[in-house]
N, C-alpha and C positions, 0 to 999 in steps of 0.2 A: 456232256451235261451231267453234270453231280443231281440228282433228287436230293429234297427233303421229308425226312420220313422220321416216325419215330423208331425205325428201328436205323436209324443215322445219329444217334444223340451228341457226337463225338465231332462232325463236322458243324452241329447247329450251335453248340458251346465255342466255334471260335467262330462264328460267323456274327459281326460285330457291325453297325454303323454310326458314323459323324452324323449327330441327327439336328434336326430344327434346320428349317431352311433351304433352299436347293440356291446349286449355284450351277451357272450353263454355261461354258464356253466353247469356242470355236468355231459359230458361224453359228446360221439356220441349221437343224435338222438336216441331213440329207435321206430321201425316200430309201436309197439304194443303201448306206453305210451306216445307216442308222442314230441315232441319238444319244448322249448319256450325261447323268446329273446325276451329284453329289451330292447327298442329304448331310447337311450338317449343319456342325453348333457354329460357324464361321461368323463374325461380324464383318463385315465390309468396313472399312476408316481409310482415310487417308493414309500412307504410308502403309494399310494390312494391320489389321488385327484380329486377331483369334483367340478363342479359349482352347484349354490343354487338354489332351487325350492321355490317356493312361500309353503305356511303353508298349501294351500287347495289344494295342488297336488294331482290329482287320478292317480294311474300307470296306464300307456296301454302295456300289452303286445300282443305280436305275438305268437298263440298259432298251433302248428301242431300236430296234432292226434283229434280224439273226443271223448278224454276219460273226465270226468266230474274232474276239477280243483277246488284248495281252495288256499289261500293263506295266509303267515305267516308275522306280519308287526313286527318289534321288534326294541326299541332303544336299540343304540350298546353299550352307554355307560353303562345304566342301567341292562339291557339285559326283562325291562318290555316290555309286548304284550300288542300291540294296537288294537282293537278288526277292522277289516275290512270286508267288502262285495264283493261279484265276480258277475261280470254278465257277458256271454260272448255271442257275435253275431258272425255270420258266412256270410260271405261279399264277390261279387267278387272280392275281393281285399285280403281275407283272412280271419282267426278265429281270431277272438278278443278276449282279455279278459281285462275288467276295474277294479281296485282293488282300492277300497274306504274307506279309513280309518272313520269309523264312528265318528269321531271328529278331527276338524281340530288339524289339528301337532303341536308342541312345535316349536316358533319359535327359531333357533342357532344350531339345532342338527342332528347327524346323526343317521341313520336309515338304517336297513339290511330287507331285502324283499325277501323270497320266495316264488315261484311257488310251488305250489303240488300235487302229483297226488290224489284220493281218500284213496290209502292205505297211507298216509304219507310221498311218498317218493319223493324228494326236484327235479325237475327236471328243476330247472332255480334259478338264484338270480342276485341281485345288490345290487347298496348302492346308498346313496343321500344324501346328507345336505340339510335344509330348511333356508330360509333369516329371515330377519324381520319379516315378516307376508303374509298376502295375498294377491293373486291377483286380483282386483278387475275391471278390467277396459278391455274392448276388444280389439282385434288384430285388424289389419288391412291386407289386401289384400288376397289372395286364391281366386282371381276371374276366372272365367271362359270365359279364353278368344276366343277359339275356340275350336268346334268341327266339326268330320269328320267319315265318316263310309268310310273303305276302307277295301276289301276282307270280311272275316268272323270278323271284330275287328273297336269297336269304339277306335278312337282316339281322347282326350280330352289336351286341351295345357291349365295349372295353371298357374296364378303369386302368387311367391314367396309369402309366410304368414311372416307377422311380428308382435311383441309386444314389449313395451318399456320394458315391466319387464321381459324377459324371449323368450323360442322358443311357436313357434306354429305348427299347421298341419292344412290342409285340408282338410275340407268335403264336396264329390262330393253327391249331391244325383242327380240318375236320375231316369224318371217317367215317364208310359208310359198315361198319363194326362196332361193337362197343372196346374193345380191345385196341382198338387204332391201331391195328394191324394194316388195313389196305387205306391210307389217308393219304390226306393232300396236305402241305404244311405251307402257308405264308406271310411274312412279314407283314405288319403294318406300322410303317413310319409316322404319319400322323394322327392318335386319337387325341376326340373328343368324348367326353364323358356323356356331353348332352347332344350325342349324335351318332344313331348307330351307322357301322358300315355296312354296305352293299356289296352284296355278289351273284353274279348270275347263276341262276341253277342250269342254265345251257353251258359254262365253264367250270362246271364240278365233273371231270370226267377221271375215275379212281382205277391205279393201276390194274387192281382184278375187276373190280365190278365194273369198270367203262361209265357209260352214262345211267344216268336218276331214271328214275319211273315212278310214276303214283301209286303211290303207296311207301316207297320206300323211306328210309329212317335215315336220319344224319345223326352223327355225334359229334358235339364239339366240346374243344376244352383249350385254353389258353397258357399264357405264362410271359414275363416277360426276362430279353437280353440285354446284358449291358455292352458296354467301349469295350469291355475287358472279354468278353466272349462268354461269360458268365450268366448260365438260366436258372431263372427263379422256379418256384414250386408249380406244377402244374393245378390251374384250378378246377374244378370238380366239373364233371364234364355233365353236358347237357344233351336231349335229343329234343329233335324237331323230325314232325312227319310232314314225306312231300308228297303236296294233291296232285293230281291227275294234271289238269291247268298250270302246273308250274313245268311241266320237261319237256311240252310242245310248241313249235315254231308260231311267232305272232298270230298267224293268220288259222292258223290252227284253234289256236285259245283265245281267239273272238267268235270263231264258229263255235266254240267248246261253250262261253257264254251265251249268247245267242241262244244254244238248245238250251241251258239253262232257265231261260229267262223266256222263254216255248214255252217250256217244261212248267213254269209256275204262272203262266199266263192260262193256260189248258185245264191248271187247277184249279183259277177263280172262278175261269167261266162254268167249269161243270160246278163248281159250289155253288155258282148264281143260279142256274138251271136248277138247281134241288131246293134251293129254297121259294125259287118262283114254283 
């Protein structure tokens, strides 16, 4: 499993997705083999149609299970294999997998792409056309405009990613440093402006520091990627401090409330005691 880190800049510039959308195929889910969708710009029509991806498109999928993946790149006209690479991370946000055709694409053509598990067997696909050629120029926006720690869950509010060529996505990392030295990095495929995302503070667990504790400090800071594998400017990073009540299990932090709520019941009564 490849991490994403900021001290990885070089594999997060080509790590790229077909975004807007998921497409499933291959049956149900299986518990054991696990699951995988495509996030992309795809339309469904009669006869297939799709918008174009630039020549240096990397696939990003969405991978459920942990069983170890490869993936098949094939042009549909020819039905030649384009030799590809897989590397996948595991992110609170979910398993990744990046599928990178070791030379960029033919630009005019379509392409048929499967997931698969180690024995062969196909458990996700798509299709995609590619444009003219490449992308070569960065997105803009995926800033981070606020955050907040409320109950056991960081909440983070994005703006919208844009690119003139094409869609983009997301990358949150957050850090329990101001340096984004020891961070955790992960995609988000779909924002909403008027809706921040969620993350558990029980799934912030950072290569050196391990798990949160109250009191400790989060830093975050965004930026968004294009088709082309291309990161925008990181925006200006923020912290948020985690309470006590945010790093312990349920039943913990209603007892944790509970004495709270003791605690300022014990206050009124002795303030009522002193004024009678």
């Amino acid at each position: 499993m490849m991490p994403l880190g900021n001290d990885r800049p070089t594999f997060l510039r080509t790590a790229v997705s077909l975004w807007m959308g998921v497409v499933i195929l291959g049956g149900a889910p299986s518990c054991a083999g696990g699951s995988f969708s495509f996030p992309s710009d795809m339309v469904e029509a009669p006869g297939w149609a799709a918008s174009e991806v630039p020549t240096n498109v990397v696939l990003l999928a969405e991978v459920s299970g942990a069983d170890p993946v490869t993936a098949l790149l094939t042009d549909s006209a020819t039905g030649a294999t384009i030799a590809v690479s897989v590397a996948t991370a595991t992110t609170p946000t979910g398993r990744w997998a990046w599928i990178t055709p070791a030379a960029e694409l033919t630009a005019r053509t379509e392409y048929w792409t499967e997931v698969l598990l180690a024995d062969g067997s196909a458990r996700g696909s798509t299709r995609f056309s590619t444009g003219d050629g490449p992308d070569l120029d960065p997105p803009t926006g995926g800033a981070l405009e606020a955050a907040d720690v409320r109950a056991r869950a960081l909440y983070v509010q994005l703006s919208e990613p844009s690119d003139d060529a094409g869609d983009a996505y997301v990358e949150l990392a957050v850090a329990s440093d101001s340096e984004f030295v020891d961070q955790l990095s992960m995609p988000f495929l779909f924002t909403d402006p008027e809706t921040p995302e969620r993350l558990e503070i029980a799934a912030l667990r950072f290569p050196s520091a391990g798990s949160l504790e109250g009191g400790d400090t989060l830093f975050l800071r965004s930026r968004a990627i294009d088709l082309g594998g291309n990161a925008g400017e990181w925006s200006d990073a923020t912290s948020v401090e985690i309470h006590a009540c945010a790093t312990i299990p349920v039943r913990s932090s209603l007892l944790c409330l509970a004495a709270g709520a003791l605690f300022a019941l014990r206050g009124r009564r002795r303030t009522h005691r002193t004024r009678g």
